[in-house]
N, C-alpha and C positions, 0 to 999 in steps of 0.2 A: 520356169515354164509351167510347173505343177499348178501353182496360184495364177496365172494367169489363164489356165483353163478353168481351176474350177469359179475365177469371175465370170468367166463366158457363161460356165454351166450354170449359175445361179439365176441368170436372166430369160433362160430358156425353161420355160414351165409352160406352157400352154400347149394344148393338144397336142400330136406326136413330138412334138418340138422334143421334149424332155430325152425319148428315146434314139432320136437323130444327133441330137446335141451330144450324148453320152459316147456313142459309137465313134462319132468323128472327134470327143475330144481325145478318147483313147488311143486312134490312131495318131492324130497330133503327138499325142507323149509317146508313146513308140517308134515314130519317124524324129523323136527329139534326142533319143537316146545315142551315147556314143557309139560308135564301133565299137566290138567286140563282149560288150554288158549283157550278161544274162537278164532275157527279159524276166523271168519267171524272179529272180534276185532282186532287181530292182520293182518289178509290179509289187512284192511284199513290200519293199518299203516305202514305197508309196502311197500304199493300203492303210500304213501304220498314222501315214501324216492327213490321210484322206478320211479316217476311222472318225473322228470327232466331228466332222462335218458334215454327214451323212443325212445329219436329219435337215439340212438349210434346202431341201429342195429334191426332189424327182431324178431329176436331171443329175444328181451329185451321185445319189443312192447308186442309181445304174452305173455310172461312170467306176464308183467302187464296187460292183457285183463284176464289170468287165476287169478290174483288177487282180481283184480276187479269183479270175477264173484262168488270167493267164498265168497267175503263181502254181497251177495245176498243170493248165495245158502246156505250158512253153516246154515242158521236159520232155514230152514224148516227144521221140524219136520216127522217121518213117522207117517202115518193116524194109530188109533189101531182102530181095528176094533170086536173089545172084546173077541175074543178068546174063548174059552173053557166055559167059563161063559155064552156066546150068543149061542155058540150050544147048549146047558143042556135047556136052557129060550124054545130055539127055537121047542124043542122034548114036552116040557111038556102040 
């Protein structure tokens, strides 16, 4: 699936194109992934096989900046902030 996006992404160079192309091929590889695969796991290794091809095109670059960024972001967590248990605490 990886190589067959970044053929798409190498075709896609013209005005926004590059930036469009990157976004959706990302999601493409994220809706490709199995169940259960940390994305942040897999975005790095895919960063490793995407790393030498960076310079073939705009459209590539982005595609591993979007890589590269979900090896960061997939770990956070959302804050819980206690819910229904913290309002009941908060009356009594």
């Amino acid at each position: 699936m990886l190589a067959r996006i970044l053929a798409d992404l190498r075709h896609a160079e013209t005005g926004t194109a590059p930036e469009a192309a990157a976004r959706a091929g990302f999601v493409r590889w994220v809706l490709s992934l199995p169940p259960g695969v940390p994305v942040s796991a897999a975005a790095a290794a895919a960063a490793v096989r995407v790393r030498p091809q960076a310079g073939q095109g705009r459209a590539v670059a982005l595609f591993l900046k979007c890589l590269d960024e979900a090896c960061v972001t997939a770990n956070i967590a959302p804050e819980r902030r206690g819910g229904a248990r913290a309002r009941r605490r908060g009356r009594a």
